[in-house]
N, C-alpha and C positions, 0 to 999 in steps of 0.2 A: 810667858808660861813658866812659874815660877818649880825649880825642883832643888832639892837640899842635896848636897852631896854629904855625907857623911863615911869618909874613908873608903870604900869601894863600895859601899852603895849607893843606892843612888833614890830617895825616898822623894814619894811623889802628893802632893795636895792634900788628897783625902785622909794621908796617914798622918799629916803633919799640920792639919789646921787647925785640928781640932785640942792638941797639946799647943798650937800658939796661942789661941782667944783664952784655955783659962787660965794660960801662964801671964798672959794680960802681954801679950809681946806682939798686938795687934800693928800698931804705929811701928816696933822696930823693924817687923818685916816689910812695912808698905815703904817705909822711909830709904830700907835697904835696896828692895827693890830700883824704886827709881833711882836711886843714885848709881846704885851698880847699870843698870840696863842702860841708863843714858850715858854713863861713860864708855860703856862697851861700843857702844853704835857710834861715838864722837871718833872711836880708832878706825871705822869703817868708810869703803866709799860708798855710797849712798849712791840709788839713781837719782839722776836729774831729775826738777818738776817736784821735790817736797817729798818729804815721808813719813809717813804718823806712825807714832807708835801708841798704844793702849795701852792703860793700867787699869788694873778693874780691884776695887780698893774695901776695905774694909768700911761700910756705909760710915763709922762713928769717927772714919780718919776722914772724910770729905769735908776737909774745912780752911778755906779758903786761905786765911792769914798763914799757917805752918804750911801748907805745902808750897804757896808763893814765895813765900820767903827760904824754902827750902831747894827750891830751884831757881833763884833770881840769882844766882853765882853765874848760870850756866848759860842765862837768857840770851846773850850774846854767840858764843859759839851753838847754841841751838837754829838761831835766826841765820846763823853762816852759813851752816850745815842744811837747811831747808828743814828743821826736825820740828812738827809740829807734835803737841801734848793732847792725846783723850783721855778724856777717863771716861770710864764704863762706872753706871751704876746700876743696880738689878732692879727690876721694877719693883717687885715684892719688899723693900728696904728703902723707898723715899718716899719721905713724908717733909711735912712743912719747911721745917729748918733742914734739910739736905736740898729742897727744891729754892730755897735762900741761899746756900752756897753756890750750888751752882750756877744761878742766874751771876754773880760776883764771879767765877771762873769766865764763862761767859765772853762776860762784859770787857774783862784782861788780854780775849784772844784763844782760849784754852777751847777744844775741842769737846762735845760731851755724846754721850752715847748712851741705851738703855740696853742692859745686858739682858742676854736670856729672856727675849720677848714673848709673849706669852703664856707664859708659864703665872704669871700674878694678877692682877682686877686690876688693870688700864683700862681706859675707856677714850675717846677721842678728848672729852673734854682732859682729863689729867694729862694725855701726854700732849694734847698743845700749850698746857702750861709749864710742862719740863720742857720742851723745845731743845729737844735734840737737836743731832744732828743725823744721827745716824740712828736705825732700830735694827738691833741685832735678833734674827730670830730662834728661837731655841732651838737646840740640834736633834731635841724628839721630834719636832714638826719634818724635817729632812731626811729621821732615819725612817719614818711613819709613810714618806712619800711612794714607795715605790709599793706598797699595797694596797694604795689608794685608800687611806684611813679619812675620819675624820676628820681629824685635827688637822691630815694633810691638805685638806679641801681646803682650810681656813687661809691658808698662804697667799693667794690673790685677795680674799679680806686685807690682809696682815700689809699687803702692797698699796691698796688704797691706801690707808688710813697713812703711810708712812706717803704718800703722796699729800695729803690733803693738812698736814703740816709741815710738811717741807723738808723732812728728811730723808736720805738716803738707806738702802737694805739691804743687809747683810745677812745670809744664812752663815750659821755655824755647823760644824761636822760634817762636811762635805766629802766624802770619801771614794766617789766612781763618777766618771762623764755622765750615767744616765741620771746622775744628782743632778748636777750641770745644767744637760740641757735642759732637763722638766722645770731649773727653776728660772732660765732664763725666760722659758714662756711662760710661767707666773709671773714675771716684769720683776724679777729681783737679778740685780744688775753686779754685784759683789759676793764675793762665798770668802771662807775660811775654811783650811782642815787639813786632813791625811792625802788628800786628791794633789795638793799645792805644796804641803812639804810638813815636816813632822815639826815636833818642839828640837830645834838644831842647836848644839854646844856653837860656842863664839868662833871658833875656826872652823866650823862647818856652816855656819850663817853665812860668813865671810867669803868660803867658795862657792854657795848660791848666789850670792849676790852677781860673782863673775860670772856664774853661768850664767844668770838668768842676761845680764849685759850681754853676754855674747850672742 
């Protein structure tokens, strides 16, 4: 979860994305990202058993050749470390040639994920041809849950379909147990959010991780 520090402030996504895409600084910040994030986490101890981490990427930076080669430096202490690579792409942003990159990630090892499910025109047929791995559901469906909305009804839909291509489910914005349990009885098995732990600076990651170990 990406945040800019500038001097004591501390500026967040939506103030600053929109001055990266026209300053055309797209690639610098995804680039930056993962090189920073993965060294941060190489200083860490990790739990045992693997640990993904997620990059969820500018659709027009998903391309296979510069980011392999942008992290083949590191492939080695990543495979030490148990650190597997997602990337999140949002459904509403892939079309032909990004569902060509990622079958090439893929095929390398690389984790893939579809961000903010729902939210875009999937259909079964398209996402058995992205073949995720994971389908991330959007965080309006989870904050919609507890009034019994619509959209909230659709979540057991949203569980099939991630059954019936072989991916795994994730709710995002997950914020109280009654999230929790309502979604573990929709059969979504993984959450993200405020419930689990905020966006944490590197020496506040570092003392969860002990906790969470202890």
């Amino acid at each position: 979860l990406m945040r800019i520090q500038d001097g004591g402030e501390t500026l967040m996504p939506d103030a600053t994305i929109p001055a990266i895409m026209r300053n055309g600084l797209t690639w610098a910040l995804d680039r930056g990202v993962m090189l920073q994030g993965l060294a941060e986490l190489l200083t860490c101890t990790l739990p045992p058993g693997g640990f993904k981490v997620a990059f969820n990427l500018f659709p027009q930076n998903i391309r296979f050749e510069e980011i392999h080669a942008l992290l083949a430096p590191l492939r080695d202490q990543l495979a030490a470390a148990g650190i597997q690579i997602d990337l999140e792409v949002t459904e509403y942003n892939y079309d032909r040639s990004v569902i060509a990159e990622i079958d090439r990630f893929r095929a390398a090892g690389y984790l893939v994920s579809v961000d903010d499910f729902g939210t875009g025109y999937s259909n079964l047929g398209s996402i058995k041809r992205f073949a995720p791995h994971y389908l991330k559901i959007d965080k309006s469906f989870v904050f919609d849950m507890e009034a019994a909305s619509i959209r909230s009804s659709l979540i057991p839909e949203i569980a099939s379909l991630a059954h019936a291509v072989g991916a795994e489910l994730v709710a995002e914005g997950v914020e109280n147990l009654r999230q929790v349990e309502q979604l573990r009885a929709q059969g979504v098995h993984y959450a993200q959010g405020y419930f689990y732990a905020r966006p944490l600076p590197l020496d506040a990651f570092r003392q969860y991780l002990r906790d969470s170990a202890a």
